[in-house]
Every structure is written in C-alpha cells, then in structure tokens.
C-alpha positions as CSV (number, residue, x, y, z in Angstrom):
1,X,-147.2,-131.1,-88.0
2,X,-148.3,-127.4,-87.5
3,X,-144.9,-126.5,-87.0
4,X,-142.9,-128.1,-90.0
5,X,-145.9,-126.5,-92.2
6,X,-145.0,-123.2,-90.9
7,X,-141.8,-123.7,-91.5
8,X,-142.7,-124.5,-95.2
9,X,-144.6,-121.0,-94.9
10,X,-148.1,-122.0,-94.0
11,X,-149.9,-120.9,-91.0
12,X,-152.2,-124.3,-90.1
13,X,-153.7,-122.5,-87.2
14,X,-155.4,-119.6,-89.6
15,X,-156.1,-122.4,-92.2
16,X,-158.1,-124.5,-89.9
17,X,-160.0,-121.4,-88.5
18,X,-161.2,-120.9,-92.1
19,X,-161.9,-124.7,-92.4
20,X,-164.2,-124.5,-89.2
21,X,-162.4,-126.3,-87.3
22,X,-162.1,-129.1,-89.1
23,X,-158.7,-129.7,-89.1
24,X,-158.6,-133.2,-91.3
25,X,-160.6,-131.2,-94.3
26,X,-157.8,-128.7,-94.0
27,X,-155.2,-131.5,-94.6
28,X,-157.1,-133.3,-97.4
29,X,-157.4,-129.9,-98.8
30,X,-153.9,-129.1,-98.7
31,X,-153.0,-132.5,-100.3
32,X,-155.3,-132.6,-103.1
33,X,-153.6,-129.4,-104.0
34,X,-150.2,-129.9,-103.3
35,X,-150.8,-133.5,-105.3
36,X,-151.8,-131.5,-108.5
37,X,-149.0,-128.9,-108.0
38,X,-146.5,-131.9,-107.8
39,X,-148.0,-133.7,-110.8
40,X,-148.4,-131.3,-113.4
41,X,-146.5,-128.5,-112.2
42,X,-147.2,-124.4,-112.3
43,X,-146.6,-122.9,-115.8
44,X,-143.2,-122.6,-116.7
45,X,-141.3,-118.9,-117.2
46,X,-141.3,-119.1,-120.5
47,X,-145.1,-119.9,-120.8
48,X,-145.8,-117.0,-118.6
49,X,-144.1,-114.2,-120.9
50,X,-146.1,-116.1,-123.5
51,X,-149.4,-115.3,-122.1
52,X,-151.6,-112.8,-122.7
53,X,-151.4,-109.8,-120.1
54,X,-155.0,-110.9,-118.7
55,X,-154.6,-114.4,-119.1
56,X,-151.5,-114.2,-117.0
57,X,-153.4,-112.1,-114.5
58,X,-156.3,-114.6,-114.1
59,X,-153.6,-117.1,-113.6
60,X,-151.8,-115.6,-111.0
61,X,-155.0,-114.5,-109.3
62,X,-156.5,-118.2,-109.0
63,X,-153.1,-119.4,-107.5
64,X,-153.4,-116.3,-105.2
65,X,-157.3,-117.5,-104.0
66,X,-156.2,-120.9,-103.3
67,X,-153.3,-120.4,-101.3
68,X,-154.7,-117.8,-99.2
69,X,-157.5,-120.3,-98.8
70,X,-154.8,-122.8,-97.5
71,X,-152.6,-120.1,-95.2
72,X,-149.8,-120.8,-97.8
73,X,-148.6,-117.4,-96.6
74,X,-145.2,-117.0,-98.0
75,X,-146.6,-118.1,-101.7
76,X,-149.5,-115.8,-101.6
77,X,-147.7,-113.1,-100.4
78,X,-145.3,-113.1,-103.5
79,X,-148.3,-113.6,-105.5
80,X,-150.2,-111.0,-104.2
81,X,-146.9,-108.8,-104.9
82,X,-147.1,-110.6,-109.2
83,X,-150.6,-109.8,-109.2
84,X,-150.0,-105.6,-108.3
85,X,-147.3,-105.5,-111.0
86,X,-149.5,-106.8,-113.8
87,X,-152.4,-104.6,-112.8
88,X,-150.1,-102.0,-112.9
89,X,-149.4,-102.7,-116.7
90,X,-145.9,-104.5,-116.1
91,X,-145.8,-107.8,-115.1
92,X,-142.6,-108.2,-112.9
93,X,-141.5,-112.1,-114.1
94,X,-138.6,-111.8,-112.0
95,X,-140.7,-112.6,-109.5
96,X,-142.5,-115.5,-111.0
97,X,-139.4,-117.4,-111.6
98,X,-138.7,-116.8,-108.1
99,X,-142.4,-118.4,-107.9
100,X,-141.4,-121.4,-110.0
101,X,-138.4,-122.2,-108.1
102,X,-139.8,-122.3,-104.3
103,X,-143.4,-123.3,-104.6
104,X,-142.9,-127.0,-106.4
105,X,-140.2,-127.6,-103.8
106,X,-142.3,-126.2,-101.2
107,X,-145.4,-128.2,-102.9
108,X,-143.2,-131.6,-102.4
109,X,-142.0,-131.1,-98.8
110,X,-145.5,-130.3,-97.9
111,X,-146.8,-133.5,-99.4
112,X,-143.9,-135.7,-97.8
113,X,-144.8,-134.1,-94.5
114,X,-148.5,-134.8,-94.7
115,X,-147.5,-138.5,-95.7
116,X,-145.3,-138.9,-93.5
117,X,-147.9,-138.2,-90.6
118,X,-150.5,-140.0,-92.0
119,X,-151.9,-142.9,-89.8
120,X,-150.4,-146.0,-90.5
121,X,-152.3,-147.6,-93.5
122,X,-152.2,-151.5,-92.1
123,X,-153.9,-151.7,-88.9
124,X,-151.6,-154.4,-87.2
125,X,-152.9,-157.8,-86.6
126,X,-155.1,-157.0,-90.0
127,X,-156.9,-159.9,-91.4
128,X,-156.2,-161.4,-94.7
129,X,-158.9,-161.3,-97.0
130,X,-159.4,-163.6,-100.5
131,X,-158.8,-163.2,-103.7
132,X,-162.4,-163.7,-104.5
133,X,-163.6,-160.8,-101.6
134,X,-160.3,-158.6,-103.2
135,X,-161.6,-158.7,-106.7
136,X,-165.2,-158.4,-105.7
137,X,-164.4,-155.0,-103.6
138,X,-162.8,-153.4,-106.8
139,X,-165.6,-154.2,-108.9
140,X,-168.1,-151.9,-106.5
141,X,-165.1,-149.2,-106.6
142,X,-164.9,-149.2,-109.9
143,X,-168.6,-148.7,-110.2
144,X,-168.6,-146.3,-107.6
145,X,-165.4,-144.7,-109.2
146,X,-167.5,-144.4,-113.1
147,X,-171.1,-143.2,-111.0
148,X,-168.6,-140.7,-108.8
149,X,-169.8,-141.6,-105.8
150,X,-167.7,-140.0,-103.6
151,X,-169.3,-141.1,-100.1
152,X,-169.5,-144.9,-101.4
153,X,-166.0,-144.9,-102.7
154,X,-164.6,-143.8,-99.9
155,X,-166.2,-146.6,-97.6
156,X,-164.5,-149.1,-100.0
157,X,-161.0,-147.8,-99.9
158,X,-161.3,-148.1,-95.9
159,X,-161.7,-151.7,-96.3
160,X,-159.3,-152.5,-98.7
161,X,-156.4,-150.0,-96.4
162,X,-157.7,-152.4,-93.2
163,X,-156.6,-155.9,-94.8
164,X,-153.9,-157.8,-96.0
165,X,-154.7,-159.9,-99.5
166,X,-153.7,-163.2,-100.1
167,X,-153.0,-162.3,-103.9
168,X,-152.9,-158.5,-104.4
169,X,-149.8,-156.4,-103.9
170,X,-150.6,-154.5,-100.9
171,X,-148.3,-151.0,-102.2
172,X,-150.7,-151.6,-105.5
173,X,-153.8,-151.3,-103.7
174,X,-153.4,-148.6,-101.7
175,X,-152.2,-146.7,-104.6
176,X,-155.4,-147.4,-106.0
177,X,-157.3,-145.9,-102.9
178,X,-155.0,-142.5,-102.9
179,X,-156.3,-141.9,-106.3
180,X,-159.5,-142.7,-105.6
181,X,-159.6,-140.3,-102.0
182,X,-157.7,-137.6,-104.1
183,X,-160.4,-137.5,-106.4
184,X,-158.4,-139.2,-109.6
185,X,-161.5,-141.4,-110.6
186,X,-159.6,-141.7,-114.0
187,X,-156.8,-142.8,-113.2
188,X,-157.6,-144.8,-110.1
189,X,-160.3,-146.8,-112.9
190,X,-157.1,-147.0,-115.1
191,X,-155.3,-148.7,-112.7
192,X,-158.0,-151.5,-111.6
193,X,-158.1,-152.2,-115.7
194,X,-154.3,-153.3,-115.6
195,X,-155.1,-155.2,-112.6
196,X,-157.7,-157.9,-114.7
C-alpha cells in the first residue's frame, strides 16, 4: 500500500516513523481523517473569502498540522504555501480552490485504497451466531457506545466482524462496527435504534 499512498502524495514511510512504528495507528489515523474529509468536506471557496483574515488563517493552519502529522506531503506543501500568503496580509485563494479540487479527490482515493487492503472482514468458515446472541452483543455496544468506552467497544465489533447471523444483514452490521471503530458513537447508536 505504501506505494499507491505515495502516489496520492503521502510518504507512509515518514508517517510511520512519527507514529513509532506503529504502522496500523498510522492507518487508522489516516482513515479517521480522510473519513471526516469525505463526509463533510473542507470549506468551500466561497466560504473561505467569507472568513475573517484570522479565522481563515487558523483554518488553514490546523489542516496544515494534521497533514504534516500524516505525511500528506503534497497537501501540506500547498498549505504551507496558503498559510505564507495570509500572513503576509494577502490570502492567495487561487491556491485554495486549487486546494478544494485535489484534496477531497485525493481524501476518497486514499480511503478506497485503505479499504480495499483491509483484511477480509468474514473469517471463512465463520460460525453463525443467533438472533438472541446478535441482539444481546448490540445491547453491550450500545452501552459501551453511550459510556464511550473505547477499549470495550472495540472487543464487541471483533466479534460481531468474526460471525455470520442467522437474522441480521451482515453489510448492516459491519456498518455499525466502522462507526463505532471510527469513533461515530452517535451515529453508530443511531443506527442500532433503527435496528429494534
């Protein structure tokens, strides 16, 4: 995978050196955020120019932490560049909408790559579980899920990726457990609700 993310501009290799070693952090990392650039998207060029010179500054300079954080070299290299033409009393938005345009795109190839090389999420030969031991594993995650129990939650999800159910949807459930590992307690609860 470390080559297709350089490709996409991100050097995996310095990430992972920043991440101790711990390459899997570094990918969970890189999800969670390209996840919440794909969902709500980054401010639009027209919301930009509306901003206040130091609001738009702060902006730009969180986006510019987090993706040198990540090695998302190409992006924080044209940030870095937005960031020295507001301090310089002339925010260049040129450059932003150049921003706008490549980093969702780059934001969703990243997070179909990652996906894509994910391990497969049905163990073959997995055992069917019941109904009963289904419904019973969702009420602890939802607990877990409203008491933010991170470590507890994430023990649940494993067990509900490692079977088949006799009367869940499969796709349903595991879309459950993405929320739930990326952190969307909220909607991950919202979706066990419309399950009862």
């Amino acid at each position: 995978m470390k080559d297709e993310l350089k490709r996409l501009g991100i050097d995996a290799d310095d990430a992972i050196r920043r991440f101790a070693g711990k390459e899997a952090l570094f990918i969970k990392s890189l999800k969670k955020f390209v996840v919440d650039i794909t969902t709500n998207g980054v401010k639009s060029l027209d919301e930009a120019m509306a901003m206040e010179t130091e609001d738009f500054g702060k902006y730009i300079h969180g986006l510019k932490g987090v993706t040198a954080n990540l090695s998302m070299t190409d992006a924080n290299k044209l940030l870095i560049e937005i960031e020295q033409t507001v301090k310089a009393g002339a925010a260049d938005f040129s450059k932003y909408e150049n921003f706008c345009t490549m980093f969702p795109l780059i934001s969703f190839k990243v997070l179909s790559l990652i996906e894509a090389e994910e391990v497969p999420l049905v163990p073959i030969g997995a055992a069917t579980g019941s109904e009963a031991e289904c419904r019973e594993n969702l009420r602890l995650l939802r607990e877990c899920l409203e008491r933010g129990m991170a470590r507890e939650c994430d023990e649940i999800t494993k067990k509900l990726r490692a079977n088949e159910w006799d009367y869940f949807e499969k796709a349903l459930l595991l879309k459950i457990c993405d929320k739930a590992d990326n952190y969307d307690y909220a909607g991950a609860l919202e979706m066990i609700d419309d399950l009862r």
